[in-house]
C-alpha positions in Angstrom: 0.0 0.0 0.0 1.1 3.5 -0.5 -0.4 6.7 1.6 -0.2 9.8 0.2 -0.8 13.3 1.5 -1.9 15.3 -1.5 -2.6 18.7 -1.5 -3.0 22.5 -3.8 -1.3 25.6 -2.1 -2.8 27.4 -0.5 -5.6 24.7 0.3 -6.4 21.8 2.6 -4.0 18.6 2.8 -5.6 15.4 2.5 -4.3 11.8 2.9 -4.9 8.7 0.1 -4.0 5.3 0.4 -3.3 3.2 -3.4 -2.3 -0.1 -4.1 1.0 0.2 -5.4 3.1 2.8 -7.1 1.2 5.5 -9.5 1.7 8.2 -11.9 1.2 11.8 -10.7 -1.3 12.6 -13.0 -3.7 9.5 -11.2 -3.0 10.6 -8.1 -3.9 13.6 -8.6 -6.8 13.2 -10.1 -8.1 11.1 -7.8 -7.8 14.0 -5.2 -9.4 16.2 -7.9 -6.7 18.5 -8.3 -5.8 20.6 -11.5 -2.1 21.0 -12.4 -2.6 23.8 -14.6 -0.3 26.6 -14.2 1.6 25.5 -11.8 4.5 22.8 -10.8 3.9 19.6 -8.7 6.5 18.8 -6.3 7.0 15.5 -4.5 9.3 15.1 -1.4 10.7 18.9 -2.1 11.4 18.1 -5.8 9.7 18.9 -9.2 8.0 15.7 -10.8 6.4 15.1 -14.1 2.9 14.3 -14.5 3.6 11.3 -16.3 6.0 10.1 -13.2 5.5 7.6 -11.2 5.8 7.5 -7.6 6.4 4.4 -5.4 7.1 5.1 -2.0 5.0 7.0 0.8 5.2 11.1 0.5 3.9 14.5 0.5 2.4 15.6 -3.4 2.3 19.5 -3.9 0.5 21.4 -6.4 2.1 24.9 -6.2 1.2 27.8 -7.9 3.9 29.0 -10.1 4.9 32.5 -9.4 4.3 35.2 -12.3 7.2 37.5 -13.4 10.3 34.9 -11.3 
């Protein structure tokens, strides 16, 4: 099982269990979170959508800043 704490800033943090390792984008669509415009980060790095991730963590959806 993997748990997940998946979350949009500024916004609530909520926790999902899956059965094994999955992609970004599934995971966050399961939480119902849009990407758009901004950067997903995963243990204090930038993933992919398409990524896959396979061990228990925090998954940010942080807006990007305009004009950095």
């Amino acid at each position: 099982m993997l748990t997940l704490k998946i979350g949009k800033m500024p916004g609530k943090i909520e926790e999902f269990v899956f059965g094994g390792p999955v992609k970004v984008s599934e995971a966050l669509a399961t939480a119902g979170i849009s990407a758009e415009g901004c950067s997903v980060k995963f243990g204090g790095s930038t993933v992919g959508l398409d990524d896959t991730i396979s061990t228990d963590g925090l998954l940010l959806v942080v807006p990007n800043i305009k004009g950095a």
